[in-house]
C-alpha positions as CSV (number, residue, x, y, z in Angstrom):
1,X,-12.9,-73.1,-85.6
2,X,-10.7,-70.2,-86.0
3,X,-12.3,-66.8,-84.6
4,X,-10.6,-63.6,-85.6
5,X,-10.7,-60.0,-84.1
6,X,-12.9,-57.6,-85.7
7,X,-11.4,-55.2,-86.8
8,X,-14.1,-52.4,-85.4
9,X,-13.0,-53.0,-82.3
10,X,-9.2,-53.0,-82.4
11,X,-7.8,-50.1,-81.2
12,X,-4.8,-49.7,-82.9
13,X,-6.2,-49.8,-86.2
14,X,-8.8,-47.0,-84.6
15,X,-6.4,-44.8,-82.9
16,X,-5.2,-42.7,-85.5
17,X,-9.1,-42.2,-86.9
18,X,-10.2,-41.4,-83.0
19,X,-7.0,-38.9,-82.5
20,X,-8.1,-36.9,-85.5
21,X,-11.7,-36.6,-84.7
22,X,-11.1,-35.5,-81.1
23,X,-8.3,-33.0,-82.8
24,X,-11.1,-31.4,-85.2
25,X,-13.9,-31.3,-82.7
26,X,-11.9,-29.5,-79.9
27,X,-10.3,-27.1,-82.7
28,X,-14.1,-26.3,-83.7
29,X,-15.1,-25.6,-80.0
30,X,-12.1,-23.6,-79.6
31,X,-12.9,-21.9,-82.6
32,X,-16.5,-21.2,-81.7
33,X,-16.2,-20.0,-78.3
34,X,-13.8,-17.3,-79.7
35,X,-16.2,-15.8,-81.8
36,X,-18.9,-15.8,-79.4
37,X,-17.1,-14.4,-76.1
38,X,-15.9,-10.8,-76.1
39,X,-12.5,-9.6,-77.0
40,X,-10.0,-9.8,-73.8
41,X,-7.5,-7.3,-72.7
42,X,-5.4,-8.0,-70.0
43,X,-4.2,-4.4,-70.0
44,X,-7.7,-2.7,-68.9
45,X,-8.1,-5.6,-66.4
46,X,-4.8,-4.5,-64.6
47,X,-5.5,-0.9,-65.1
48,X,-9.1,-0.7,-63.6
49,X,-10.0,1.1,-60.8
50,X,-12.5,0.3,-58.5
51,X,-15.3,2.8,-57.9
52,X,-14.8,5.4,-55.3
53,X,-16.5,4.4,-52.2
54,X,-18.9,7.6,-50.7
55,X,-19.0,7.9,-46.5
56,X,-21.3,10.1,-45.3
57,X,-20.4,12.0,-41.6
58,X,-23.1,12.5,-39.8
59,X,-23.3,15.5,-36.8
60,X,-22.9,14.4,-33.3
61,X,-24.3,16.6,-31.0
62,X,-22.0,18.4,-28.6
63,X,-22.2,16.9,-24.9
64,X,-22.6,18.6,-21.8
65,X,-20.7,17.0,-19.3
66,X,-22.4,17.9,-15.5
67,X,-19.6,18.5,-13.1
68,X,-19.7,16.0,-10.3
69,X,-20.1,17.4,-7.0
70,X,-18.3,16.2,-3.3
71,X,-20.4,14.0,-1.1
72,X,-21.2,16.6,2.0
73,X,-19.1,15.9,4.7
74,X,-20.5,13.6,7.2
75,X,-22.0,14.6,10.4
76,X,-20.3,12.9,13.4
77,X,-22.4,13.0,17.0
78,X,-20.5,12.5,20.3
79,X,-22.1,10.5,22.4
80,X,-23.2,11.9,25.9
81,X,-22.8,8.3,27.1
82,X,-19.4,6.8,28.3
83,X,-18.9,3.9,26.2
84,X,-18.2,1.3,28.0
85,X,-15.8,-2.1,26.4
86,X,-17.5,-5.7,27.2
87,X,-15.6,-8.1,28.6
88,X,-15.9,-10.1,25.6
89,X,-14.1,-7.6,23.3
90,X,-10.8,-7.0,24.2
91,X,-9.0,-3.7,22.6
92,X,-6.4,-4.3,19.8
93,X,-3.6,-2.2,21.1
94,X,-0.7,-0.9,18.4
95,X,1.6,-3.1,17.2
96,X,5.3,-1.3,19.1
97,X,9.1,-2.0,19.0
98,X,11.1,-1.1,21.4
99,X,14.5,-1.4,20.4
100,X,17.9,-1.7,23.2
101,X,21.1,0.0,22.1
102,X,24.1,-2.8,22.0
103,X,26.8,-1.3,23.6
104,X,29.6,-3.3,21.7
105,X,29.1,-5.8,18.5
106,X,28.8,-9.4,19.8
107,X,29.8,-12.2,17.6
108,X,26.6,-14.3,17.5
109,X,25.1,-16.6,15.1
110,X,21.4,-16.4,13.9
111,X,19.2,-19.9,14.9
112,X,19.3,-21.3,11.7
113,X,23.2,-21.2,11.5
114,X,23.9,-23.6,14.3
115,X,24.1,-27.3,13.9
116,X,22.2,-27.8,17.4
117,X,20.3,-25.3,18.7
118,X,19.5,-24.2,21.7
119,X,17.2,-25.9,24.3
120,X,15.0,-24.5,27.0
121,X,15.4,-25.3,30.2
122,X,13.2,-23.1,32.5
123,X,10.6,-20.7,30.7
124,X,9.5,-17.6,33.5
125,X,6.1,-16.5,32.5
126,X,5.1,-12.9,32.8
127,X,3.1,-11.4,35.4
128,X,0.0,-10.0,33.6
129,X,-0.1,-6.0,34.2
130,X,-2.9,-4.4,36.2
131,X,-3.2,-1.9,33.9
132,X,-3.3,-4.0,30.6
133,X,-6.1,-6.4,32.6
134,X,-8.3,-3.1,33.2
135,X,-8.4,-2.2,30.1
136,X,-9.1,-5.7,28.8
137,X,-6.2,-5.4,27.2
138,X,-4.8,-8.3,25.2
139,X,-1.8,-9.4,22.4
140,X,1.0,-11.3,21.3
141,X,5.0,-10.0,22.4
142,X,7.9,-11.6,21.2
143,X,11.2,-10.3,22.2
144,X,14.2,-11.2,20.4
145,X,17.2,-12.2,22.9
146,X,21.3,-13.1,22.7
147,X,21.8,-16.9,24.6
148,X,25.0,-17.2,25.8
149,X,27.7,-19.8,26.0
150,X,25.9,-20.3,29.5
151,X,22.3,-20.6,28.5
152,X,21.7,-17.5,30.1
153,X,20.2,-14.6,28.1
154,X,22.9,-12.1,27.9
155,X,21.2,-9.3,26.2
156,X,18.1,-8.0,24.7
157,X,17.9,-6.6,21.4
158,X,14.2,-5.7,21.1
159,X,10.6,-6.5,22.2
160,X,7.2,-6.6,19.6
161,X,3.9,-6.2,20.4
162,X,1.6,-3.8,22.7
163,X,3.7,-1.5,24.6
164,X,1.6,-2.2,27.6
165,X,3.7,-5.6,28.0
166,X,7.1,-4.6,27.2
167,X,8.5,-4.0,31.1
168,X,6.6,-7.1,32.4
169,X,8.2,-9.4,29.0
170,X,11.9,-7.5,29.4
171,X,12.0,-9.1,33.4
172,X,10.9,-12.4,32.2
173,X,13.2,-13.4,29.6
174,X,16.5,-12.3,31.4
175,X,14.9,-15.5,33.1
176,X,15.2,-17.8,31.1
177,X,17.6,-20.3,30.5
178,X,18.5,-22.6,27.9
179,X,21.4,-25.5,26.5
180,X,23.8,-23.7,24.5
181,X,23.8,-23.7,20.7
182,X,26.5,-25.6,19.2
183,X,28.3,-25.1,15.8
184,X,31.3,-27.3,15.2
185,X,31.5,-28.9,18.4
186,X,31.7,-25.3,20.2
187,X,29.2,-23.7,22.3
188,X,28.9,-20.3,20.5
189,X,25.7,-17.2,20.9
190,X,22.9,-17.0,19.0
191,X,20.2,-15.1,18.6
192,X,16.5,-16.4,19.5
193,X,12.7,-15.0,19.5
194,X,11.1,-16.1,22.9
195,X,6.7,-15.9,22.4
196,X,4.7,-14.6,24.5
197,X,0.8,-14.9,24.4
198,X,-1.3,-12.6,26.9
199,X,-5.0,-13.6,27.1
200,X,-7.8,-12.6,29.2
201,X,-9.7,-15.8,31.0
């Protein structure tokens, strides 16, 4: 049996009927919708304005501005009482330098030039002063010293700390003595800060 294509259903004998009726109904719709919506000017739409917007001031009060008056100077009381320091507190003294006038510029190096630096070999410790102990007196002095080709301490070119410990510190770091600093297989000078702790038992 020999079937054959119906010709309702072929769509190339019904593509010229379906492109025409698609053509007319869109031309209709296009045709409609123009005689229903309003004329359009592109002109007026460019042209238009927007309303002008109103802002109402409303107004402020002046303000009064107080002036602001000094705190009244404090009211110090001596006491009638001598105060006297616990043993337990010691009194921070200022922080001094005392500073010794080189006569002649020495060619030294500074400690962290050297290749070897210098070694201690005997470390005098200070005599505490009487005076510093009455007062309960107590602090940290470093003084800043030139170690010879000898190990000995040539000169001093100044002393930190409370003042109270500078005489006492000067004596005992002239005694000290040290292994010289090398650089380059020489002994050469050099410049070093010696500590020195003072603290009450």
């Amino acid at each position: 049996m020999i079937r054959t294509k119906n010709p309702q259903v072929d769509l190339k004998r019904s593509y010229g009927r379906m492109l025409w009726i698609s053509a007319g109904a869109s031309l209709f719709l296009h045709v409609v919708l123009l005689s229903v919506l309003p004329p359009f000017n592109l002109t007026t739409l460019l042209t238009r304005t927007p309303p002008p917007t109103t802002i109402h001031l409303e107004p402020v009060p002046p303000t009064r501005q107080m002036p602001v008056l000094p705190p009244p100077p404090a009211i110090v009381k001596r006491a009638a009482e001598k105060v006297v320091v616990p043993r337990s507190h010691a009194v921070v003294a200022p922080q001094v330098v005392t500073e010794f006038p080189l006569e002649e510029e020495i060619e030294a190096a500074e400690l962290w030039m050297v290749e070897k630096q210098p070694k201690v070999l005997y470390r005098a410790v200070p005599a505490y002063p009487d005076s510093a102990r009455a007062a309960l007196l107590e602090g940290r002095v470093t003084a800043r010293v030139l170690v010879g080709i000898t190990g000995k301490v040539e000169r001093i070119d100044r002393i930190e700390g409370p003042l109270a410990f500078h005489k006492v510190v000067e004596k005992a770091a002239r005694q000290w003595r040290f292994a010289p600093a090398v650089q380059n297989d020489e002994m050469v000078r050099v410049w070093v800060s010696l500590p020195f702790v003072f603290e009450l038992e």
